[in-house]
N, C-alpha and C positions, 0 to 999 in steps of 0.2 A: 103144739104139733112137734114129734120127735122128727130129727135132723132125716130120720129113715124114707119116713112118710112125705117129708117135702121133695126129698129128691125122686122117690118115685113117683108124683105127682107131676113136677116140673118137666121129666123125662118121658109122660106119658105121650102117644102118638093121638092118644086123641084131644089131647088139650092144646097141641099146634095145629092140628087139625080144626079144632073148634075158633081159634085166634085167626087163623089164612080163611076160613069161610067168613066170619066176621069182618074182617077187614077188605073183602073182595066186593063182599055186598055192600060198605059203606061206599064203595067206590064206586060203583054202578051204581049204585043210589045218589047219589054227588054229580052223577053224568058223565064217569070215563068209560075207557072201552070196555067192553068184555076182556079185550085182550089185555091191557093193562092187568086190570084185577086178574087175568090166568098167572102172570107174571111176578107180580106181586105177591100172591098166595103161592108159587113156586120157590119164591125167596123166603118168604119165612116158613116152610117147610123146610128145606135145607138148612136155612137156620138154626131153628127147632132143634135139628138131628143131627149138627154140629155142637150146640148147645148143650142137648140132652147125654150127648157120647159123652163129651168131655167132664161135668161133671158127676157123673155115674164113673166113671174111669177113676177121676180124681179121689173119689167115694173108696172106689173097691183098694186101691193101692193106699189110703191112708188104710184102712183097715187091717192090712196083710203086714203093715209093718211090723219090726221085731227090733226089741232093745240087745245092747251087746250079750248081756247077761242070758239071755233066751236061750239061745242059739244051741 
């Protein structure tokens, strides 16, 4: 898998989307609250899209760089 396709992958909304619904339902299934798991799957939402910024950001600025000689 090219460096391209993991980050757009990792950055996707529906792949922490798919991880905060998983993890909410193992938690209601285990016996905590609904509220819990609303909570929980808020946090790794936010996560996710702190996560996914940053290296998609980190992604675009290596890319843009330019040697002396460029210029």
């Amino acid at each position: 898998m090219k460096n391209n396709t993991f980050i757009r992958k990792i950055s996707s909304r529906k792949l922490w989307l798919a991880v905060a619904n998983f993890i909410a339902m193992l938690l209601v299934f285990f016996g905590h609250s609904e509220a819990i798991a609303t909570q929980v799957s808020a946090l790794i939402m936010a996560g996710g899209g702190v996560f996914a910024y940053i290296i998609a950001e980190g992604w675009a600025d290596s890319k843009n760089t330019t040697t002396k000689g460029e210029e």
